[in-house]
C-alpha positions, 0 to 999 in steps of 0.5 A: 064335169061336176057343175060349178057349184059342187054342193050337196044341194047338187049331189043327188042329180050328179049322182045319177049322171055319174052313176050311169056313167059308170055302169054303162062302163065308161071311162071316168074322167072329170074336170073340176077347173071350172069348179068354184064351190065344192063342200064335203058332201060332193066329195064324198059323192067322188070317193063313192065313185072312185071305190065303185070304178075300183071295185068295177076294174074301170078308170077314174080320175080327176084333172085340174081340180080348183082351189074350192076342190082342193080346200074341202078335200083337205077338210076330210083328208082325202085330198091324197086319194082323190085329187092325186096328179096324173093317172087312174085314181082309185081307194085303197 
C-alpha cells in the first residue's frame, strides 16, 4: 500500500519496496484508500511500475484510489491508465 503521504519526499524508499516486489514476482496489488497526498512524482513512480510488471507478464493494479490519487492523476492525464476500475492494469 503506498503511504499516506504519496510524495516525492517518499518515492525513493517506496520505490525499493516496490521494485523488490516485483522482481521477486509478486503479484502487484496496491491500495490507495488511505492515501491523503499524492503528487505526480509518486505517479509517475506507479506508471514506471506498471510498464515494468507489463514488460515482466505480471499483474498490477490499483484498488480504491483516494480523491488526492485521482486529482494528481488527472494533472499529467494518466488517470485512464493507471487508475482504471477493476482488473490488471498495465500501459500500453
Amino acid at each position: 500500500m503506498p503511504p499516506a503521504s504519496a510524495t516525492i519526499a517518499q518515492v525513493s524508499a517506496f520505490y525499493q519496496v516496490l521494485a523488490e516486489h516485483i522482481e521477486a514476482g509478486h503479484e502487484v496489488v496496491l491500495d490507495g484508500a488511505e492515501v491523503e497526498q499524492f503528487d505526480t512524482s509518486f505517479a509517475q513512480l506507479l506508471m514506471a511500475a506498471s510498464r515494468k510488471c507489463a514488460q515482466l507478464s505480471r499483474p498490477y493494479r490499483i484498488v480504491e484510489a483516494s480523491p488526492a490519487m485521482v486529482t494528481a492523476c488527472e494533472r499529467i492525464a494518466v488517470a485512464t491508465q493507471l487508475l482504471q476500475e477493476g482488473g490488471d492494469q498495465h500501459a500500453a
